[in-house]
ZAMARGU-4260 file (C-alpha; in steps of 0.2 Angstrom, whole numbers, plus 5000, padded with zeros to 4 digits):
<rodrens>
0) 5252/5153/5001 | 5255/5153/4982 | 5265/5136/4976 | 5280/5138/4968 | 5276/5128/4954
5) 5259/5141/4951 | 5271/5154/4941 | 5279/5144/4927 | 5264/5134/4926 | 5254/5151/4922
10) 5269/5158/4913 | 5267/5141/4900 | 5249/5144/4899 | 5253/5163/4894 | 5263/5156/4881
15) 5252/5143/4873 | 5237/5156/4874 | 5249/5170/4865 | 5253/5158/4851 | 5235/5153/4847
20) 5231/5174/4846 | 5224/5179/4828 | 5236/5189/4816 | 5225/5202/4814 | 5227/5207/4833
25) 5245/5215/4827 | 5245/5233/4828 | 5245/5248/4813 | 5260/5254/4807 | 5266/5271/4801
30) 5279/5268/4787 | 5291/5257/4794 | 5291/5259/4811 | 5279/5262/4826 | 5281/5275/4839
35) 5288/5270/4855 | 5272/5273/4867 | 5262/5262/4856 | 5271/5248/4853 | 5273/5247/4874
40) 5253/5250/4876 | 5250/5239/4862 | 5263/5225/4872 | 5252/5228/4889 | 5235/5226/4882
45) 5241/5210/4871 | 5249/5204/4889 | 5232/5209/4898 | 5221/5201/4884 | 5232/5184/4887
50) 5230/5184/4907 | 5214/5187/4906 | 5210/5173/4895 | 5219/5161/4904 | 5208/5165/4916
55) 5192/5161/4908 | 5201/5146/4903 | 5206/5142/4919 | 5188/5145/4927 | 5181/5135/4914
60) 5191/5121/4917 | 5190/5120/4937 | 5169/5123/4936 | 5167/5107/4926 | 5180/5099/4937
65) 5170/5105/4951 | 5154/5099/4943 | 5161/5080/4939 | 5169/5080/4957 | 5153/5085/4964
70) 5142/5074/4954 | 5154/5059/4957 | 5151/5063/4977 | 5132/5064/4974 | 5132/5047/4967
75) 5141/5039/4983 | 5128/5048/4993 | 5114/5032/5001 | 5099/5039/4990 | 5109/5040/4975
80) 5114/5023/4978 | 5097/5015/4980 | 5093/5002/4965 | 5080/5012/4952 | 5066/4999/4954
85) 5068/5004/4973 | 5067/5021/4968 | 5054/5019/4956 | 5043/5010/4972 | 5044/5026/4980
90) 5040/5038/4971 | 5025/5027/4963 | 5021/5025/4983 | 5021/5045/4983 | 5010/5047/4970
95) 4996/5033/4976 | 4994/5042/4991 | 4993/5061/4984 | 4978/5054/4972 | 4971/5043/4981
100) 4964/5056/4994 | 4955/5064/4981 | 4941/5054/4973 | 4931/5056/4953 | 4925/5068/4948
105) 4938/5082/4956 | 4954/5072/4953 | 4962/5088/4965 | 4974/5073/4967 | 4984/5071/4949
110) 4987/5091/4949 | 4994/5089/4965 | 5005/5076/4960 | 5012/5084/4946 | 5018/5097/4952
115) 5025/5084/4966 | 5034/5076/4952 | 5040/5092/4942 | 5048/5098/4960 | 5056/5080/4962
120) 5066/5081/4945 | 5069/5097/4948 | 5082/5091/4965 | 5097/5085/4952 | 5101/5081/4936
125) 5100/5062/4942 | 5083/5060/4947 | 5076/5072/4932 | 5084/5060/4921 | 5079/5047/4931
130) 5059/5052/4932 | 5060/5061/4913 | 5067/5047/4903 | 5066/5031/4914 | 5049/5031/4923
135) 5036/5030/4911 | 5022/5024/4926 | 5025/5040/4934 | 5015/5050/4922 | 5002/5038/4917
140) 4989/5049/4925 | 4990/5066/4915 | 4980/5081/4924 | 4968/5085/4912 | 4962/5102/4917
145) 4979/5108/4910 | 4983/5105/4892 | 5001/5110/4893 | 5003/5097/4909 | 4993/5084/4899
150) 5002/5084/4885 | 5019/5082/4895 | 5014/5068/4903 | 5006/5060/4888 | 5022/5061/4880
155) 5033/5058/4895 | 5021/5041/4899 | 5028/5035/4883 | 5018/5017/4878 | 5013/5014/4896
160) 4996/5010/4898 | 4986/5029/4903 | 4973/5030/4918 | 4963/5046/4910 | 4952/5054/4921
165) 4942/5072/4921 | 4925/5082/4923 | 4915/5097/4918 | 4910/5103/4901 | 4924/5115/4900
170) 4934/5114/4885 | 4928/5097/4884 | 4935/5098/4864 | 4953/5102/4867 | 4954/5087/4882
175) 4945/5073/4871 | 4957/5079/4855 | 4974/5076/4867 | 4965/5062/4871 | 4961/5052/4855
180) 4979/5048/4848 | 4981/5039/4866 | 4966/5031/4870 | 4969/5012/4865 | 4984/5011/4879
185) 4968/5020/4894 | 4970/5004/4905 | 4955/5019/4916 | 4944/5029/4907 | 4932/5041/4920
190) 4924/5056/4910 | 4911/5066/4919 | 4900/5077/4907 | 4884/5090/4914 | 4876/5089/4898
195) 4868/5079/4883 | 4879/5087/4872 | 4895/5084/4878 | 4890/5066/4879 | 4887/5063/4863
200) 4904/5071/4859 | 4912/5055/4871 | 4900/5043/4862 | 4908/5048/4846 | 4926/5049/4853
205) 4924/5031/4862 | 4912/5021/4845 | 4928/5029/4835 | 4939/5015/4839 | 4939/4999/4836
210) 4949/4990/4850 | 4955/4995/4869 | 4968/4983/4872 | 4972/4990/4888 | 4957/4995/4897
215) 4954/4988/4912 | 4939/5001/4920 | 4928/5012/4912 | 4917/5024/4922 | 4906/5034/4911
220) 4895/5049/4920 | 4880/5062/4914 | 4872/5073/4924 | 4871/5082/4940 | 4860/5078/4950
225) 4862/5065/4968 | 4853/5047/4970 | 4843/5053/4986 | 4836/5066/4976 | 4833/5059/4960
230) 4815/5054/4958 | 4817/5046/4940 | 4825/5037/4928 | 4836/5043/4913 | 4848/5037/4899
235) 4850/5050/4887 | 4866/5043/4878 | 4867/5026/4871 | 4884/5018/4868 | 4883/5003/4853
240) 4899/4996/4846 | 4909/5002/4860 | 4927/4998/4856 | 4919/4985/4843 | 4917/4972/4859
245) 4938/4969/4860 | 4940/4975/4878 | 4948/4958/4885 | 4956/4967/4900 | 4938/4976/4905
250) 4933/4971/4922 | 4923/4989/4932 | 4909/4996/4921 | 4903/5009/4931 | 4888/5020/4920
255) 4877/5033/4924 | 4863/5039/4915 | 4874/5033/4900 | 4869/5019/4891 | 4879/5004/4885
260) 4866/4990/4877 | 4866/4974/4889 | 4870/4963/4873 | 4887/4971/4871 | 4902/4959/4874
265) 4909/4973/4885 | 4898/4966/4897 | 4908/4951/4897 | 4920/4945/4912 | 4917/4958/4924
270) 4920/4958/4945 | 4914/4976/4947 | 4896/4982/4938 | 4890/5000/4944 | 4874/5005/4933
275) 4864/5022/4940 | 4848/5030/4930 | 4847/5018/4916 | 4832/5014/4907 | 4834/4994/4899
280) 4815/4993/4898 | 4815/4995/4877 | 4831/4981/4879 | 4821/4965/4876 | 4818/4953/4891
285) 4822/4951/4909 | 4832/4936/4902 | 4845/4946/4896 | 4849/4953/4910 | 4851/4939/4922
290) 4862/4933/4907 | 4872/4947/4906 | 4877/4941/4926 | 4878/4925/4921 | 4891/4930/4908
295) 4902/4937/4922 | 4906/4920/4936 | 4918/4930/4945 | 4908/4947/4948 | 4912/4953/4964
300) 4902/4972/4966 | 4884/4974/4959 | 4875/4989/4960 | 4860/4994/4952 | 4852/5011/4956
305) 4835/5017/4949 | 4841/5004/4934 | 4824/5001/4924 | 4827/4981/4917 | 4817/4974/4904
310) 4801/4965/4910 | 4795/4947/4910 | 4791/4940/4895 | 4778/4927/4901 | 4769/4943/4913
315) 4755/4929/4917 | 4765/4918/4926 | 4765/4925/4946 | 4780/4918/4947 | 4796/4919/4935
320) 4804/4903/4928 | 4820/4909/4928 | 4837/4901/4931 | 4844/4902/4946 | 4863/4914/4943
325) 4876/4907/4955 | 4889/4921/4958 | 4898/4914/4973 | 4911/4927/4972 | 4898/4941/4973
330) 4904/4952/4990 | 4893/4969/4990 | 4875/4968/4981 | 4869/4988/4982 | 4849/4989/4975
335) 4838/5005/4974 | 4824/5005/4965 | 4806/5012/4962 | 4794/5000/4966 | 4802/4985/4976
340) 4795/4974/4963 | 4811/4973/4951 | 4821/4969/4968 | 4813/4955/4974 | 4815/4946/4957
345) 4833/4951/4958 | 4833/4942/4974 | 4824/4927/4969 | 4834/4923/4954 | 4853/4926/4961
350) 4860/4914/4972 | 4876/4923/4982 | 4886/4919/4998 | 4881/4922/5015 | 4898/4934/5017
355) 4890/4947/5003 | 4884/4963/5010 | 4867/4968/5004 | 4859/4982/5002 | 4843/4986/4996
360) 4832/5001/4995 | 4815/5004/4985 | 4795/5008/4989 | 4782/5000/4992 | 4772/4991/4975
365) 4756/4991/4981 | 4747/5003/4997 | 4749/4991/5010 | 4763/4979/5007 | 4776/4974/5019
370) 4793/4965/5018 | 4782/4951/5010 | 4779/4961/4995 | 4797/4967/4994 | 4809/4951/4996
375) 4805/4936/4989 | 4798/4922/5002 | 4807/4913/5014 | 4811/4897/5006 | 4820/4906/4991
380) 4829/4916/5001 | 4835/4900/5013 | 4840/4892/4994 | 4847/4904/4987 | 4859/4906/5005
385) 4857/4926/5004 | 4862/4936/5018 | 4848/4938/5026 | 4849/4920/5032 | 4864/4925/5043
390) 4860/4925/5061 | 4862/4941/5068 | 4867/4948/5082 | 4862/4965/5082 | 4848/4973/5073
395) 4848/4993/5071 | 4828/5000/5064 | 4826/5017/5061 | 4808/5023/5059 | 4797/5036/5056
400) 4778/5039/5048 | 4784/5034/5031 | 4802/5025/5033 | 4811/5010/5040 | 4828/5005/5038
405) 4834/4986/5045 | 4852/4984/5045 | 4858/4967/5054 | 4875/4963/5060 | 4882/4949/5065
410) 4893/4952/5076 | 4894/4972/5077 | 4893/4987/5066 | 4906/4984/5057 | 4901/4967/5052
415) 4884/4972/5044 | 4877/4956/5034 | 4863/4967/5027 | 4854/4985/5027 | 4836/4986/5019
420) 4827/5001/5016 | 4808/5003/5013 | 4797/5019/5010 | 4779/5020/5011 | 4765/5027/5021
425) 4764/5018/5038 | 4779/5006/5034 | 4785/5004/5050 | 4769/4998/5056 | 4768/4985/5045
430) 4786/4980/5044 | 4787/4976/5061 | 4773/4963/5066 | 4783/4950/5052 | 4800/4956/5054
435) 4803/4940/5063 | 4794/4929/5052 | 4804/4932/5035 | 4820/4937/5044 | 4827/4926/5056
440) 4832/4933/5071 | 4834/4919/5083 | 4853/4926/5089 | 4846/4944/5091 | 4855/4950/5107
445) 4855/4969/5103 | 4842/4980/5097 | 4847/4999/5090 | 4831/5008/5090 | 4830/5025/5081
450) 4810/5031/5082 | 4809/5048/5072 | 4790/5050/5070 | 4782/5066/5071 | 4763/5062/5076
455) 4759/5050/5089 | 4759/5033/5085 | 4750/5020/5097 | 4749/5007/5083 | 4769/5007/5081
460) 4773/5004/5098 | 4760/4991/5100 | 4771/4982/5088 | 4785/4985/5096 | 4779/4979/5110
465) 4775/4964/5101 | 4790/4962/5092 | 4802/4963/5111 | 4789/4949/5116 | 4794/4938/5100
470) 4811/4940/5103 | 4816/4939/5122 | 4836/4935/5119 | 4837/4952/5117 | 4851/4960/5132
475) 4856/4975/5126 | 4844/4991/5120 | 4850/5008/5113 | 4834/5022/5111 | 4832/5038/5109
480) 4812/5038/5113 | 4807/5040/5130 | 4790/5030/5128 | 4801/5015/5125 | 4805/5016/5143
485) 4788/5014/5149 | 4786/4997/5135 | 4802/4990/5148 | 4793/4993/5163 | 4790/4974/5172
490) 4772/4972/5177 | 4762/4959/5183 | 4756/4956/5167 | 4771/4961/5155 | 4788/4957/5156
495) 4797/4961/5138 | 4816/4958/5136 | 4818/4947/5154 | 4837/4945/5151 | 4841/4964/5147
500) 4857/4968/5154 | 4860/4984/5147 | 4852/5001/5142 | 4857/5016/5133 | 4848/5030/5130
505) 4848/5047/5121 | 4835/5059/5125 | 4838/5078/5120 | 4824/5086/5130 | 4810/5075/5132
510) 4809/5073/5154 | 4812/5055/5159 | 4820/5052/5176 | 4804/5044/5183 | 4800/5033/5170
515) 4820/5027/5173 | 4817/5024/5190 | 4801/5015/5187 | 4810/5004/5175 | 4826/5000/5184
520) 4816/4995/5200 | 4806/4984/5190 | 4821/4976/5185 | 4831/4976/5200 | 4818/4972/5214
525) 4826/4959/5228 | 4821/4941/5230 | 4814/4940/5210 | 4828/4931/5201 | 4821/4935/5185
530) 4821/4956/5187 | 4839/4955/5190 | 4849/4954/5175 | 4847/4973/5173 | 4866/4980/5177
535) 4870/4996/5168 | 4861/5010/5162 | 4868/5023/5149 | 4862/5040/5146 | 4867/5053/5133
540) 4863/5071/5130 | 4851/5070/5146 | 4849/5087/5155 | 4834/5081/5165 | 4843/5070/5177
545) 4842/5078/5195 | 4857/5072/5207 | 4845/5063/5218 | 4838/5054/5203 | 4855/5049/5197
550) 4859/5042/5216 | 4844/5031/5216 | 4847/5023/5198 | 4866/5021/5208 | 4859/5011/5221
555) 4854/4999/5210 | 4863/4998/5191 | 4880/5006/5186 | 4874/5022/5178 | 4884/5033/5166
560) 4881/5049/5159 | 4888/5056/5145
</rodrens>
């Protein structure tokens, strides 16, 4: 239904629209006077230009009323009305979990997010104001794969402090040129280069400046290669000068095979030092180094990996003078080097908490040596409270001809106090007869036993036998060797293990229901007290297990297959 008022109201419009019409829209005369059928058509067409317009007008003006009235409702809506810190929170939340499920050197992560971000203020005008103009911490990580995208974050991030992060040697150029107008306000540099060539073009880039204000990690890669397959040590690219020592926010360092001198005042305050295929041997003394750590109280994550440090002046003395580096905040202590001698001077001279997680890995110094040649002697290791004075409560070993790993928990797996690794020929044989001696293993309840060897060992399971009968608290056993059953055996003249309660086994092919039987009578014979702790039995992966076998374990033990 029209409203009455709708006529005269258009009519009014008509008339102010007719007034405002140019001059020069009056039609041609002929003399004096204008036919009759031109003057009407020329009236209609001035009456049609008006109408239509007031139309336009008339569109105009209800589409931006429209636009305010819907923009006005928009803002009533609960999201619109949520405080912009609140909003900032969540789309900062957003983003920490898109990049944080890809880690260096990919970075899958900050692509995905920008084009997260680019959706996000695409919804309204609000929230692309909002994310575009007000939320600088949004685009401090730039995706550095694309140029275009880089440079409309860099800009967009405004003066917030940038957390730069890329890989590869393709069109490294262009990336470190959007990058050096913008590399005082990095508070996290990570560049990854394949190449000595590309790192020297990042050496230039980071000794160009004098000062990084904001820089709070700096992870500094060459090479492609992997730590379990790299046999040597390299440093190809040396850094000096960097950021002329003015890096008071520095606290990670994580370098490899690039390197920075250990006199740098970089190296000052750190909680998280990460330093892979590093050569320090040209670097002076072994005194620099431990000073370097001493520089840092509050160090937190130390990691060294095939890291060649500078030797002992005074070589003749057998035993360093040194002072001892207290770093009580110290948590995780990762070692891996070639030959064990550089870590048990490592071990001797630092002094860390019992809660640290250690773990070492290196060969053998000289054909023969045993945990005694690779960690320093007992008596610095009770001073110096390391973990491996904490009493554990399960041990795992893994073994074969040339290999032995020792990890010891205190309370499970998850609670590992340490985890030492040592390579040589016949390791394990050696390892095992003084395990107990320089380790202390008085809690010992559980023992994870992984045998792997590929000849036939009589030696090593003389020491296993050996070591059982050093420790009998043990209750609990997990194998995966079948002539570890017949070591468990009770006899008249050997009983290892007399409180163990519980057995788990894991045999892929190797036939061992009799030797079970044998073993679980031993420990469950009526009238002898001490056979009977024996209660459960556990088998994985075991095909040879007859029914009738599995019923007489039943009649004695709880038995469960997996």
């Amino acid at each position: 239904m029209t409203p009455r008022m709708l006529p005269e109201l258009f009519q009014a419009l008509m008339d102010d629209c007719r007034n405002t019409l140019d001059e020069s829209a009056s039609p041609r005369v002929y003399g004096e006077r204008l036919f009759s059928s031109a003057a009407a058509q020329f009236e209609l067409d001035e009456q049609l230009e008006v109408v239509q317009r007031v139309v336009a007008d008339v569109t105009t003006y209800a589409g931006e009323m429209t636009y305010r009235l819907r923009s006005r409702r928009n803002q009533l809506s609960a999201i619109n009305r949520l405080p912009t810190d609140v909003l900032l929170i969540i789309f900062q939340r957003a983003k920490d979990l898109i990049t944080q499920e890809t880690s260096f050197p990919r970075h899958r992560g900050a692509l995905k997010f920008s084009q997260v971000l680019l959706r996000l203020s695409s919804v309204c005008r609000l929230w692309r104001n909002f994310i575009t103009q007000d939320c600088p911490a949004l685009w401090t990580k730039p995706p550095m794969t694309s140029p275009m995208l880089a440079m409309l974050f860099l800009s967009r991030s405004k003066e917030a402090p940038l957390e730069i992060a890329f890989d590869g040697d393709h069109k490294l150029s262009e990336r470190l040129s959007l990058l050096r107008p913008h590399i005082n306000r990095c508070r996290s540099l990570q560049i990854f280069v394949h190449d000595d060539d590309n790192a020297q073009k990042v050496v230039e880039l980071l000794q160009g400046f004098p000062s990084a204000a904001h820089l709070e990690s700096l992870y500094l890669r060459q090479g492609d290669f992997r730590d379990d397959t790299m046999g040597r040590t390299r440093s190809t690219s040396s850094l000096s000068g960097l950021f002329a020592g003015a890096t008071p926010r520095l606290r990670k360092i994580h370098l490899r095979a690039i390197c920075i001198p250990l006199d740098t005042p970089v190296f000052h305050g750190l909680t998280h030092l990460d330093l892979s295929y590093i050569d320090y041997s040209d670097g002076g003394s072994i005194h620099k180094f431990f000073h370097t750590l001493e520089l840092s109280p509050f160090l937190g994550v130390l990691r060294l990996i095939y890291v060649v440090l500078p030797p002992f002046i005074a070589d003749i003395q057998p035993t360093p003078v040194l002072p001892t580096i207290v770093l009580t905040h110290l948590r995780s202590l990762f070692l891996r080097c070639r030959p064990g001698d550089q870590v048990r001077l490592i071990l001797h001279q630092l002094a860390i908490p019992p809660s640290c997680r250690l773990d070492i890995c290196g060969e053998t110094g000289m054909p023969g040596d045993d945990l005694y040649g690779f960690l320093p002697p007992p008596s610095v290791i009770s001073a110096n409270t390391l973990p491996l004075m904490q009493p554990i409560r399960l041990l795992c070993v893994e073994m074969d001809d040339d290999y032995i790993q020792l990890r010891g928990c205190t309370l499970g797996l998850q609670d590992q106090a340490y985890s030492i690794t040592q390579n040589g020929e016949g390791i394990s044989q050696r390892v095992l007869p003084n395990l107990g001696h320089i380790l202390p293993l008085v809690s010992l309840e559980e023992l994870d036993l992984t045998v792997c060897t590929t000849e036939d060992s009589p030696d090593l399971f003389l020491q296993l036998a050996d070591f059982l009968q050093r420790h009998p608290s043990i209750k609990d056993i997990v194998c995966n060797d079948p002539r570890v059953l017949e070591l468990l055996v009770v006899t008249p003249t050997r009983h290892l293990c007399p409180l163990l309660h519980s057995l788990k086994f894991c045999f892929e092919s190797a036939p061992c229901e009799a030797a079970m039987i044998r073993l679980v009578d031993s420990r469950t014979m009526r009238g002898d007290g001490g056979n009977n702790a024996l209660r459960h039995v556990m088998v994985w992966e075991c095909a040879s297990l007859s029914d009738s076998g599995l019923a007489a374990l039943r009649e004695r033990v709880e038995v469960e297959v997996d």
